[in-house]
C-alpha positions in Angstrom: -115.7 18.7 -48.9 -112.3 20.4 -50.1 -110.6 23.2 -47.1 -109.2 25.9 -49.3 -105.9 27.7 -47.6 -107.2 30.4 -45.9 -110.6 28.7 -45.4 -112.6 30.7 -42.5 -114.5 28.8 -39.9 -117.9 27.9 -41.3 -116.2 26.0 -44.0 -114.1 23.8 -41.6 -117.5 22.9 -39.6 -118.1 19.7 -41.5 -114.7 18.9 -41.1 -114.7 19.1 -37.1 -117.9 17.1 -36.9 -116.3 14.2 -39.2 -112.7 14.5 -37.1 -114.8 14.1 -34.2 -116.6 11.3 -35.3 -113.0 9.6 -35.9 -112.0 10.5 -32.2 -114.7 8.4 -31.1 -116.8 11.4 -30.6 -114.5 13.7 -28.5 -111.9 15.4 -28.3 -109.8 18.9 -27.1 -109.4 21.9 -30.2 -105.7 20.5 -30.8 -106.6 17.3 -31.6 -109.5 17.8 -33.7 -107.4 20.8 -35.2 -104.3 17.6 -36.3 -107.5 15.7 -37.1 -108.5 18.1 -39.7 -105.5 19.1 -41.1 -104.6 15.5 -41.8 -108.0 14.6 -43.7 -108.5 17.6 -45.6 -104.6 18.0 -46.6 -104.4 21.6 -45.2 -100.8 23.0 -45.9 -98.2 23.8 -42.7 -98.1 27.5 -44.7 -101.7 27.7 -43.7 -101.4 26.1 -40.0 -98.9 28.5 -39.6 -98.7 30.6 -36.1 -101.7 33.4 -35.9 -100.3 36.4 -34.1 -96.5 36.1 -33.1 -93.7 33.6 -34.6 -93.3 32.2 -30.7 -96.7 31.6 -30.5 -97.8 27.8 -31.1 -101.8 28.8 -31.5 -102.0 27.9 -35.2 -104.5 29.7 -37.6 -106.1 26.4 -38.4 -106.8 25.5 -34.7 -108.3 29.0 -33.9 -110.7 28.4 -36.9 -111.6 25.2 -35.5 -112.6 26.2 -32.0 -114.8 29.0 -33.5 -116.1 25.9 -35.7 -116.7 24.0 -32.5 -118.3 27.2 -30.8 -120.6 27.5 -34.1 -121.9 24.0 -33.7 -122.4 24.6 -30.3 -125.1 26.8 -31.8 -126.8 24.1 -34.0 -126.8 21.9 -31.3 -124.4 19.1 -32.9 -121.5 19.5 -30.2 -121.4 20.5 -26.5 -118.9 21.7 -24.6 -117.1 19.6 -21.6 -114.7 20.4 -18.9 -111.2 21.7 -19.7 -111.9 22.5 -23.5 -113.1 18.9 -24.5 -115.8 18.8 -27.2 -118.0 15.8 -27.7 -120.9 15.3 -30.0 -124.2 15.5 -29.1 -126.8 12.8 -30.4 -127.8 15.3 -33.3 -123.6 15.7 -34.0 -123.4 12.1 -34.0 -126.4 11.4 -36.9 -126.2 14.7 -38.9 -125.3 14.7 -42.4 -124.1 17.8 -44.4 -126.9 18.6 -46.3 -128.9 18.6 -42.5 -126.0 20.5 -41.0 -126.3 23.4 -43.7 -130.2 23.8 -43.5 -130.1 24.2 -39.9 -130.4 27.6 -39.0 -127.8 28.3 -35.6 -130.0 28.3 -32.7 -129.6 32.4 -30.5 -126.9 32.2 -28.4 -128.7 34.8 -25.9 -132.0 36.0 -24.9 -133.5 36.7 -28.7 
C-alpha cells in the first residue's frame, strides 16, 4: 500500500497494523509513527511539526494515533497504559482486504 504526502489517517491504518506487527505487536504512537515512516518512505517535509516550529508533535504521528484510535473501533488494536497500543487477536490475523470490509464498530451508545 503506497502513503501519499499529505495522506489523512484512514489511509495510514494498514500501515500501523503492519508497523505493529514488526514491533512484536506493541508499541507507543512515536514508535509506530518512525515505524511507518520508514516502511512506506514518507518524506521529513511531510513529518514536519503540526502547529508550531518548537513543537516536536509531527503531522505523521498525529495521523497515526487517530489511526490507532480508528482501529480501536474495528476491534484490531486496544489501548494499554501510558499510550501503548498492542494488537488484539483480530489485529494480529487480519489482512487488508478484511480490514476494509469491516465496518468500525459505535464508539457510544448507538
Amino acid at each position: 500500500m503506497a502513503v501519499v504526502e499529505g495522506a489523512a489517517h484512514l489511509e495510514l491504518t494498514w500501515p500501523t497494523v503492519e508497523a505493529l506487527r514488526r514491533l512484536g505487536g506493541s508499541a507507543g504512537v512515536e514508535e509506530i509513527s518512525e515505524s511507518v515512516i520508514e516502511a512506506e518512505g514518507i518524506s521529513v517535509r511531510w513529518g514536519r511539526p503540526a502547529r508550531e516550529p518548537d513543537d516536536e508533535t509531527r503531522v505523521v504521528t498525529l495521523r497515526v494515533a487517530w489511526a490507532c484510535n480508528y482501529l480501536k473501533n474495528l476491534g484490531a488494536v486496544e489501548e494499554g497504559g501510558r499510550g501503548v497500543w498492542s494488537l488484539t487477536e483480530l489485529g494480529r490475523a487480519i489482512t487488508i482486504e478484511e480490514m476494509s470490509s469491516i465496518p468500525p464498530r459505535p464508539t457510544c451508545g448507538a
